[in-house]
C-alpha positions in Angstrom: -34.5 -16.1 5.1 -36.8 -18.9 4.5 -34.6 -21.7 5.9 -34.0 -21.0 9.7 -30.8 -21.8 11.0 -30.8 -23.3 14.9 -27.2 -21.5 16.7 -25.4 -22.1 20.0 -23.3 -18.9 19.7 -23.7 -15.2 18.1 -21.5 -13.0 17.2 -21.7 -9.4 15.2 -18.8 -8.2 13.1 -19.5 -4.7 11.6 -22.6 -4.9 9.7 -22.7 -9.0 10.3 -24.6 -11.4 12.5 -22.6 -14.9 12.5 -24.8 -17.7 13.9 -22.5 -21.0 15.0 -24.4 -24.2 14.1 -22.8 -27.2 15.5 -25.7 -29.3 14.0 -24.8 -29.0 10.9 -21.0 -27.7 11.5 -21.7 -24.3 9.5 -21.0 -20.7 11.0 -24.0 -18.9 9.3 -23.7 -14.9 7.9 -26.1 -12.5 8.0 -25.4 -9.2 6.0 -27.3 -5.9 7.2 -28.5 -4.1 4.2 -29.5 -0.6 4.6 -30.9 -0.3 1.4 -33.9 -3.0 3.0 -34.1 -2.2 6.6 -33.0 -5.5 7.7 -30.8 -8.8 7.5 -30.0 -10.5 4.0 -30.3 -14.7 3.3 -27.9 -16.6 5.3 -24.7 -16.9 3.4 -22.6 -19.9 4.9 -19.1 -18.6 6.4 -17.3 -22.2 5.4 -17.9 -22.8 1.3 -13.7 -23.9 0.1 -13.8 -26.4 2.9 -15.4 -28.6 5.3 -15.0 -28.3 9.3 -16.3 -30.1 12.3 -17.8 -27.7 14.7 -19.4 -30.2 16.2 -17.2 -30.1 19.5 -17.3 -25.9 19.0 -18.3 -23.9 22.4 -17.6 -20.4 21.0 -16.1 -18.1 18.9 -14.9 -14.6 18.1 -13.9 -12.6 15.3 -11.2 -9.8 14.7 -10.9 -9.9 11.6 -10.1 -13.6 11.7 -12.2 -16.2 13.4 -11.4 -18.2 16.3 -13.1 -21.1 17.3 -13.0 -22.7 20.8 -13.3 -26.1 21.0 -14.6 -28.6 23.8 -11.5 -30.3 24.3 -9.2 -26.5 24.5 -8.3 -26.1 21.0 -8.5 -22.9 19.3 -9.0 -23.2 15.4 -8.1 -20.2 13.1 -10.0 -19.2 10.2 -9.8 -16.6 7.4 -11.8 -16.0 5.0 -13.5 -19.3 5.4 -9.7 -21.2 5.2 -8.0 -23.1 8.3 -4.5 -20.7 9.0 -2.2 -22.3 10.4 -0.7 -21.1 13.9 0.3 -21.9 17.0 -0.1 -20.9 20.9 3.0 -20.1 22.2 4.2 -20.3 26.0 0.9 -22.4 26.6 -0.2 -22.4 30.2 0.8 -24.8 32.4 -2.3 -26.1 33.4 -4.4 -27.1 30.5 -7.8 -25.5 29.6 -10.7 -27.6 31.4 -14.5 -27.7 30.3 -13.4 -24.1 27.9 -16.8 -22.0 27.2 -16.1 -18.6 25.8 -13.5 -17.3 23.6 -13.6 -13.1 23.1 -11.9 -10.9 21.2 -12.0 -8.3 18.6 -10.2 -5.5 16.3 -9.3 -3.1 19.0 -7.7 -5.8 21.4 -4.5 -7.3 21.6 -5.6 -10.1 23.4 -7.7 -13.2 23.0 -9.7 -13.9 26.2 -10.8 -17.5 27.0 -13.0 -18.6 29.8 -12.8 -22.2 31.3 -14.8 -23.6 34.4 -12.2 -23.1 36.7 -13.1 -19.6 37.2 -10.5 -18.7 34.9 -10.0 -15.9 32.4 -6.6 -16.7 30.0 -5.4 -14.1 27.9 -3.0 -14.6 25.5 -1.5 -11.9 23.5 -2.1 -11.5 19.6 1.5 -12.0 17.8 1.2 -9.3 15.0 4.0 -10.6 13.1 3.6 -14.2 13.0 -0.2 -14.3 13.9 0.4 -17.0 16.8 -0.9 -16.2 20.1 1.2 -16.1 23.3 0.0 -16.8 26.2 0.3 -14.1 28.8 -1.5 -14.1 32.3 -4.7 -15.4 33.9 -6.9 -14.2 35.8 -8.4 -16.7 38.7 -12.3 -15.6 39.6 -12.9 -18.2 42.6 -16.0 -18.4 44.1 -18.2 -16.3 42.1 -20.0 -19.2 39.9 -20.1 -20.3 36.4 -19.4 -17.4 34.2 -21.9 -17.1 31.4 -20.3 -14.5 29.3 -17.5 -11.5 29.5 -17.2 -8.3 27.4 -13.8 -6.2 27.2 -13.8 -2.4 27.4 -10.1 -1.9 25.5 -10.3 1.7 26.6 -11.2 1.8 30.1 -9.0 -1.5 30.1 -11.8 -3.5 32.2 -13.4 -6.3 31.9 -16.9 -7.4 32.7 -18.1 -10.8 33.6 -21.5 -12.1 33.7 -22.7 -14.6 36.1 -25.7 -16.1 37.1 -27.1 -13.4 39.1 -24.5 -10.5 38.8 -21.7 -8.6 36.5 -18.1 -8.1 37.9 -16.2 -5.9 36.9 
């Protein structure tokens, strides 16, 4: 690609690379192409209509997109186009400084990470496509949690820190 686009946050969805870029509030695509041996131009993810990612922390795709935003809020996205949905049984005590939202196909939950050394799931609604929220999981003591990766089949999750990964 001859324009270079500068990302906060990558993600790969089958034979994608999506680059968030808060800067100029674009989630960037990347196609693999076998028939070259590497990535295609950067096609952008948002063409119908215009978002502000600038307050975006992280995001995670399943198909559809989720973006976590500074202030807590989870945006939905298909295809490029804001779905409308809602979180259901929220938690009692709100999201603070969020940092990493995870999910993907094979899960049924959305995982989202805040500074408090919390992990929040909250369950994927097939039927209405709202999100429920279902449990936490409080990680005192171990430091600021940099990222976390789901293993659906061994039902484990693995968080990385600083200096070591929990599992």
């Amino acid at each position: 690609d001859t324009t270079f686009h500068k990302g906060s946050y990558v993600v790969d969805w089958g034979n994608k690379v999506y680059l968030l870029d808060t800067e100029t509030s674009q989630i960037w695509k990347y196609a693999y192409k076998a028939t070259t041996g590497g990535f295609g131009n950067a096609e952008q993810y948002f063409v119908k209509e215009k978002v502000d990612l600038a307050s975006a922390k992280s995001f995670a795709i399943d198909s559809n997109l989720y973006v976590l935003m500074n202030n807590g809020d989870i945006n939905k996205y298909y295809g490029g186009t804001k779905v409308d949905f809602y979180i259901n049984n929220p938690p009692f005590n709100s999201l603070k400084d969020p940092s990493i939202i995870y999910t993907n196909d094979k899960l049924d939950y959305v995982f989202v990470v805040d500074s408090q050394g919390r992990i929040l799931l909250y369950q994927k609604d097939t039927k209405t496509g709202n999100l429920v929220y279902s449990t936490q999981y409080l990680l005192p003591n171990i430091g600021e949690i940099r990222d976390i990766s789901v293993d659906p089949d061994g039902k484990k999750i693995l968080v990385l820190t600083k200096d070591k990964i929990y599992e």
